[in-house]
C-alpha positions as CSV (number, residue, x, y, z in Angstrom):
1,X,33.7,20.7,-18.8
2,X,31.7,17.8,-19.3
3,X,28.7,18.9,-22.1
4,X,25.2,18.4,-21.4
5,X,23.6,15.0,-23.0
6,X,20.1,16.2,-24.1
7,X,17.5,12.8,-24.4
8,X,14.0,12.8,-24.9
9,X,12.0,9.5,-23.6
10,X,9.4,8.8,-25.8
11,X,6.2,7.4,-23.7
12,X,2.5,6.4,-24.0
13,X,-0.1,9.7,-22.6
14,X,0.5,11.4,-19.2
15,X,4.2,10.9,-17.7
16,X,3.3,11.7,-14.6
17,X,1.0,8.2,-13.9
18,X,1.5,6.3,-10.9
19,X,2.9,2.6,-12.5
20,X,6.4,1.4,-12.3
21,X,7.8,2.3,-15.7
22,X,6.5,6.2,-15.2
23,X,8.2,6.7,-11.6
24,X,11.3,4.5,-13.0
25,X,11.4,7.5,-15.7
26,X,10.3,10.4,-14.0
27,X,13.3,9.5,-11.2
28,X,16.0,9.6,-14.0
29,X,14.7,12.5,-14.9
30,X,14.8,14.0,-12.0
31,X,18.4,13.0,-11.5
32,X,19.6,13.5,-14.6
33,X,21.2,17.2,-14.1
34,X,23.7,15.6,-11.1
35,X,25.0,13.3,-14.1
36,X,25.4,16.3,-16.8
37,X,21.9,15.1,-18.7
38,X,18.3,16.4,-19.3
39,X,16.1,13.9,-19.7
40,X,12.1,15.4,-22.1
41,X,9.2,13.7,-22.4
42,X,7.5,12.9,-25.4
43,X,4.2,11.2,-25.4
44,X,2.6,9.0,-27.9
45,X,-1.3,9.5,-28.1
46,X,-3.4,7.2,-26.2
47,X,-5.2,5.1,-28.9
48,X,-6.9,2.1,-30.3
49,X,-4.1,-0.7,-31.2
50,X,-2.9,-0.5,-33.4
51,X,-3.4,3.0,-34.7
52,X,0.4,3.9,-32.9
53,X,1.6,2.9,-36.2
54,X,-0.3,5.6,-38.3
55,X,0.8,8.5,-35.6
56,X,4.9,7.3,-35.1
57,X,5.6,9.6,-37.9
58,X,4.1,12.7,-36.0
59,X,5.9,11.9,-32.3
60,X,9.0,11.2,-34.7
61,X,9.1,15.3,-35.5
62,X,7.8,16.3,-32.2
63,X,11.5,14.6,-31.0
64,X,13.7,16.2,-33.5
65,X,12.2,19.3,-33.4
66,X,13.3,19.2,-29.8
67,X,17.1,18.8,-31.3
68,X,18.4,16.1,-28.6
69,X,21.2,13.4,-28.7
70,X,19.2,10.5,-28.2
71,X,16.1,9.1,-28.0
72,X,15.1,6.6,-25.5
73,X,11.5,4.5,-26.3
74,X,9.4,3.1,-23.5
75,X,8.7,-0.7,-24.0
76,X,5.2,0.4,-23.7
77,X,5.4,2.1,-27.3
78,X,7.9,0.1,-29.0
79,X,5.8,-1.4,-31.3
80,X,4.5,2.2,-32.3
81,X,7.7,2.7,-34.4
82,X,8.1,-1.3,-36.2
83,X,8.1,0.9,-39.5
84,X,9.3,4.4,-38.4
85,X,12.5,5.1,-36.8
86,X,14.2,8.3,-35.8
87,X,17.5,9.6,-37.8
88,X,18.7,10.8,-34.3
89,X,20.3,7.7,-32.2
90,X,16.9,5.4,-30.5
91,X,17.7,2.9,-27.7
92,X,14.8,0.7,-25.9
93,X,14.1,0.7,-21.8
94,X,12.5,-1.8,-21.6
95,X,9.8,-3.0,-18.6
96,X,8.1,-5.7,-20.3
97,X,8.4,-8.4,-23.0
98,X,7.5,-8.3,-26.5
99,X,3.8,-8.0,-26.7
100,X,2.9,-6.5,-23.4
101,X,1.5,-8.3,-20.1
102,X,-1.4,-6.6,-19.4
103,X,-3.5,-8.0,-23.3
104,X,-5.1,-10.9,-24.3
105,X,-3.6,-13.4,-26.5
106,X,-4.4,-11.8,-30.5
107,X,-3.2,-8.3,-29.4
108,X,-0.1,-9.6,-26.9
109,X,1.0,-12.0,-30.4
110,X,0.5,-8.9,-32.7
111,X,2.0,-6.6,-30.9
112,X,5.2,-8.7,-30.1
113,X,6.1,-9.5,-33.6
114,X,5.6,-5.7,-34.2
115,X,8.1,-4.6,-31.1
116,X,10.6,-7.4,-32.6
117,X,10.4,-5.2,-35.7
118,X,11.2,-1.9,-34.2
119,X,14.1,-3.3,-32.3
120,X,16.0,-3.7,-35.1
121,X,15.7,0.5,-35.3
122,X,17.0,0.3,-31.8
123,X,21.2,0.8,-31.1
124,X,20.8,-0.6,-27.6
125,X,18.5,-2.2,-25.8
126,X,18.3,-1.5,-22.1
127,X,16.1,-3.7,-19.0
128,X,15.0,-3.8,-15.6
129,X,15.7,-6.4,-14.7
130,X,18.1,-10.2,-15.3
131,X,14.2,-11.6,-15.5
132,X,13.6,-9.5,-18.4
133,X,16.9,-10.2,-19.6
134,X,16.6,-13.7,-20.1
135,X,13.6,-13.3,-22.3
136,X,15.0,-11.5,-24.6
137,X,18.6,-13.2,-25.0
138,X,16.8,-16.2,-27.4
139,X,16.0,-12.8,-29.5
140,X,20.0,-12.2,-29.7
141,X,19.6,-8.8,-28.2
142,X,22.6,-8.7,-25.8
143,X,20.2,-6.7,-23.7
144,X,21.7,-4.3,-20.8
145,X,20.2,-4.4,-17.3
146,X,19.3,-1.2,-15.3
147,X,17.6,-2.0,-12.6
148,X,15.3,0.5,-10.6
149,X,16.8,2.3,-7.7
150,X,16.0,0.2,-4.0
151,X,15.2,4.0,-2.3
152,X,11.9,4.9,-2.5
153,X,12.0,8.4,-1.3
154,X,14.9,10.5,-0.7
155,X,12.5,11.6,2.5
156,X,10.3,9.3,4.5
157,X,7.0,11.2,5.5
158,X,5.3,11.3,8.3
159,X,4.2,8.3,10.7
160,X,0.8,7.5,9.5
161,X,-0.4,6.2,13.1
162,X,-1.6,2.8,14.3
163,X,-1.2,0.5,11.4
164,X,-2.1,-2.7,13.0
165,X,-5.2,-1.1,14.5
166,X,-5.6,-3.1,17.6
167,X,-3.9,-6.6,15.7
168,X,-0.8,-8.5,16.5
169,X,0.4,-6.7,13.1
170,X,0.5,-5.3,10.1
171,X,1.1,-6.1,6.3
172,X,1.3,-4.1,3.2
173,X,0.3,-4.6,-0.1
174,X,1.8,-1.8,-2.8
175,X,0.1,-2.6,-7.1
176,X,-2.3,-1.4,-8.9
177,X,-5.7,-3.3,-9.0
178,X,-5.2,-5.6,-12.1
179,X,-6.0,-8.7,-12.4
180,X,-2.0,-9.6,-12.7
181,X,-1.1,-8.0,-9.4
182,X,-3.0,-11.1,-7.5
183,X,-5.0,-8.6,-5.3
184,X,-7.9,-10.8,-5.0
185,X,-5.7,-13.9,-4.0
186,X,-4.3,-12.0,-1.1
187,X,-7.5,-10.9,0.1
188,X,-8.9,-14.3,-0.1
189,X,-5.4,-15.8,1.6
190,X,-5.8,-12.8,4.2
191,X,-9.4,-13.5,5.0
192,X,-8.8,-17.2,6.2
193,X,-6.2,-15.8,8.6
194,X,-7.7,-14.8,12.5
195,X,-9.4,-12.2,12.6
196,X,-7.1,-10.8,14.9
197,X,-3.7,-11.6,12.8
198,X,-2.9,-8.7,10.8
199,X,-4.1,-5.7,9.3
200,X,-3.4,-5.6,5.7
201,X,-3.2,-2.0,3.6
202,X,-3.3,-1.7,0.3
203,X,-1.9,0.9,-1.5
204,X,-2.4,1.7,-5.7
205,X,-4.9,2.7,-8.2
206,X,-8.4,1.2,-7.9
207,X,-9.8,2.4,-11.1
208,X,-7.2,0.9,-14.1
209,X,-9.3,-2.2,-14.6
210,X,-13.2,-1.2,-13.6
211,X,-14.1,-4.7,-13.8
212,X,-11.5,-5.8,-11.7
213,X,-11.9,-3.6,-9.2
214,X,-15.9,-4.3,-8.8
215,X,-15.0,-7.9,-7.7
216,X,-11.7,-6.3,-5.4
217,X,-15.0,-4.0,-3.6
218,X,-17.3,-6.6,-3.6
219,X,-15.2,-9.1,-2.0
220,X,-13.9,-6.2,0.3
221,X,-18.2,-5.8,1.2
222,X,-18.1,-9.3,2.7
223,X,-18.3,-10.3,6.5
224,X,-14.9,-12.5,6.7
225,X,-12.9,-9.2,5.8
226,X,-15.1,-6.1,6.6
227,X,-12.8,-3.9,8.9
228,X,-9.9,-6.0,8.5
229,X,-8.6,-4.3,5.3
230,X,-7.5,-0.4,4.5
231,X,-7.6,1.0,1.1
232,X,-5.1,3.8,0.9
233,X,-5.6,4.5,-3.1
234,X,-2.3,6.3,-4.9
235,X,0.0,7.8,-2.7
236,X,3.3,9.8,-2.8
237,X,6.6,7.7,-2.4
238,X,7.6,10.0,0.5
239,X,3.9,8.4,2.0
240,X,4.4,4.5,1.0
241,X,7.9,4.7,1.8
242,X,6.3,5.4,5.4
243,X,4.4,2.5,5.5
244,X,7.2,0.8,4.6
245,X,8.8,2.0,7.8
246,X,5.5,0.8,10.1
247,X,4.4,-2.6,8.8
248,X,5.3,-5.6,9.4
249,X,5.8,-7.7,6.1
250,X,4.9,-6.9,2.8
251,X,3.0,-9.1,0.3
252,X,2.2,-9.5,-3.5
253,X,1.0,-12.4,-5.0
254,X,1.9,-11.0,-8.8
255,X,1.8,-13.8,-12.0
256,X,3.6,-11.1,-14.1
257,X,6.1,-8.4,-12.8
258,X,9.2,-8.1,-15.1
259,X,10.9,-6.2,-12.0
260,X,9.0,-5.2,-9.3
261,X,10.2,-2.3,-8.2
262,X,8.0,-2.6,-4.8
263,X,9.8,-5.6,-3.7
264,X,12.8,-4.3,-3.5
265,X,11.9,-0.7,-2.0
266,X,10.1,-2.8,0.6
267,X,13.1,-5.4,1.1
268,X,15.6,-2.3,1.8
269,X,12.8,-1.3,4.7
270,X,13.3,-4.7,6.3
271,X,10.4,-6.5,5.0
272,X,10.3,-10.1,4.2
273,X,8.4,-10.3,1.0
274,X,5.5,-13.3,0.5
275,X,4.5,-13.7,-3.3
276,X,4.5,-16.0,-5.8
277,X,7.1,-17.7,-7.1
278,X,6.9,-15.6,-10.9
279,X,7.9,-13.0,-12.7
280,X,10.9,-11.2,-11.2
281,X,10.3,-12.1,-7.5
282,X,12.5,-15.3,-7.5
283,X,15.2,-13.3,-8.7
284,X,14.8,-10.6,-5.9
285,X,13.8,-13.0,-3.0
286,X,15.1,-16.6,-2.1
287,X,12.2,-18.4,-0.4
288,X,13.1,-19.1,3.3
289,X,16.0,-17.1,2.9
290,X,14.6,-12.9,2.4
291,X,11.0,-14.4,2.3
292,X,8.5,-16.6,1.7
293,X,7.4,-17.8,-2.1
294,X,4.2,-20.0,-2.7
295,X,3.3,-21.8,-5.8
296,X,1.2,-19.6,-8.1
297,X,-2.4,-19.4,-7.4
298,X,-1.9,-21.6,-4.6
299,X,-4.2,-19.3,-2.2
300,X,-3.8,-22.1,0.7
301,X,-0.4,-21.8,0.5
302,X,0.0,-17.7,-0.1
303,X,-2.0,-18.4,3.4
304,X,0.7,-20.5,5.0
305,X,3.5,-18.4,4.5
306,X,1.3,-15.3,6.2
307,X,0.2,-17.3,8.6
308,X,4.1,-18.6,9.7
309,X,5.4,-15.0,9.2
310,X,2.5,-13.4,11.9
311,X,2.7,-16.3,13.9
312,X,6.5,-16.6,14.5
313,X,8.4,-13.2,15.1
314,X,11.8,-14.4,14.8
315,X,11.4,-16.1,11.5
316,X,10.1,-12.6,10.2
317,X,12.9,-10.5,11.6
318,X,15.6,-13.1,10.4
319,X,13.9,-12.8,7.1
320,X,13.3,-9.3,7.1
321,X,17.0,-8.6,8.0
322,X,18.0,-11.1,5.0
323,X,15.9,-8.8,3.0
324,X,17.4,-5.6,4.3
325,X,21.4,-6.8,3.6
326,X,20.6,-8.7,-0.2
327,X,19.2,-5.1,-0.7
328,X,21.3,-3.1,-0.1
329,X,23.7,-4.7,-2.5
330,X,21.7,-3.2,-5.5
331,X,22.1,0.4,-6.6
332,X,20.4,3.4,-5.5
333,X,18.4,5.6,-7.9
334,X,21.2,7.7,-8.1
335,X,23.7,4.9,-9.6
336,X,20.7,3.8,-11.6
337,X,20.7,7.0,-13.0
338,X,24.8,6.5,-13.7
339,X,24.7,3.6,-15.6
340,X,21.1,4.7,-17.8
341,X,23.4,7.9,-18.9
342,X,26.3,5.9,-19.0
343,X,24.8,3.7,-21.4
344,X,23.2,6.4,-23.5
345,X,26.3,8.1,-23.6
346,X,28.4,5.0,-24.9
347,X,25.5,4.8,-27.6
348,X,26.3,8.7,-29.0
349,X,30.3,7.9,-28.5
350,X,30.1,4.8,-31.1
351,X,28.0,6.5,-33.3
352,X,30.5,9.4,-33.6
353,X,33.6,6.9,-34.5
């Protein structure tokens, strides 16, 4: 009989937030007991950079009081532990490149010559995504890709009505409101569509940047887009993955998404994607083939390729279809959740010889 693998993830504040990395975490968690693992959380305080530094000692005991295996660092708090390490085993999952994406340009240099310093505590390094992957090979890393799972819910919940609301159809928009996320673009590329061209939903967290989000409500306040737009706020993957099933198309015009998790949950659905041509989307989505790419910042042309995807039916079901089959050639969460073990597992195995 196969014995348990006990890891503990070690993470920035509450586990249970609504971003990428936290669901990517929580759904190996989740799965871990099918794959004869238990996968803790540990979470690093919440404070001024870089202060992390002064409390890695602290979360360092928390873990091996906890006795596990491993010990598997979020990207996110990497840089916490440039000059403490574990004695237990520490390997990396990784969602973003050294120094962050979200900071401006002293704390994003900072903190990435700090995370290149703690990787060298790290015995592997793990990714999600061949994007991610190619930034760190210059680093000499031999990073390992695990890519998120393309199901979004094991159920789908309920229908959630008339999404077009009396339009020819409907799009979907899934991201938080940061600046990154190009929710703004959208809206602009969406309010030089006809009026009567699509309904667009978006679903995420409104409050993560309060600046952002005034100008997201202000520009929602004005004529050329009143009643043309829903805001949904968070909502549970069994709820998104219905929307999913009802729209359309889905669009996300992000500058900076080492995976994008939503692309691919959307793709699976059917959805031809529209974005811009950054971050991890090129790798997910061929333009013309599973969707349609602009230049970034290009808002005329984020327009164009909403405009020829409402306008012409067949191109978006030939798309969406395209999307649907490329899809389905990457793993579920539940083979995620195989190789993430797997790879924790080979890290014990070569420590022990």
């Amino acid at each position: 009989m196969t014995r348990t693998l006990r890891a503990v993830l070690v993470t920035l504040g509450d586990p249970r937030q609504l971003t990428g990395g936290y669901l990517f975490h929580r759904r190996l968690a989740e799965l871990a007991p099918s794959h004869a693992a238990s996968l803790e959380f540990v979470s690093v305080p919440e404070r001024a950079f870089p202060l992390g530094l002064v409390g890695a000692p602290g979360v360092i005991r928390a873990v091996e009081q906890r006795r596990p295996d491993i010990v598997v660092v979020d990207s996110i708090v990497t840089w916490c532990f440039a000059l403490t390490s574990a004695r237990l085993p520490m390997v990396g999952m990784l969602h973003q490149p050294p120094g962050g994406i979200d900071f401006g340009p002293l704390r994003t240099a900072l903190q990435a010559q700090l995370d290149r310093l703690a990787y060298r505590h790290l015995q592997r390094i793990l990714v999600a995504s061949e994007s991610l992957s190619d930034q760190l090979r210059p680093l000499h890393l031999d990073p390992r890709v695990v890519p998120p799972g393309r199901d979004v819910a094991t159920t789908v919940g309920s229908p959630p009505g008339d999404v077009r609301r009396g339009r020819r159809s409907a799009l979907l928009c899934v991201g938080n409101w940061v600046e990154r996320k190009g929710i703004l673009s959208l809206l602009d590329a969406a309010a030089r569509l006809e009026p009567s061209a699509a309904t667009l939903h978006l679903v995420g967290r409104t409050e993560v940047d309060f600046g952002y989000a005034r100008r997201v409500w202000a520009r929602l306040a004005e004529a050329d887009l009143v009643g043309r737009v829903v805001v949904h706020g968070p909502l549970d993957v069994g709820s998104v993955a219905a929307l999913y099933a009802a729209v359309d198309a889905f669009a996300l015009p992000s500058l900076k998404e080492p995976y994008g998790t939503v692309y691919g949950e959307a793709m699976a659905f059917g959805l031809p994607v529209v974005g811009w041509r950054a971050g991890n989307l090129p790798y997910l989505a061929e333009d013309g083939r599973e969707g349609l790419l602009a230049p970034p910042g290009d808002v005329v042309a984020l327009r164009a390729a909403l405009r020829r995807l409402l306008d012409e039916p067949e191109l978006r079901a030939t798309l969406g279809a395209a999307a649907r089959q490329r899809a389905l050639g990457r793993p579920t969460w539940e083979e995620t959740a195989g190789l993430f073990f797997d790879e924790l597992r080979r890290v014990i195995n070569r420590r022990s010889t």
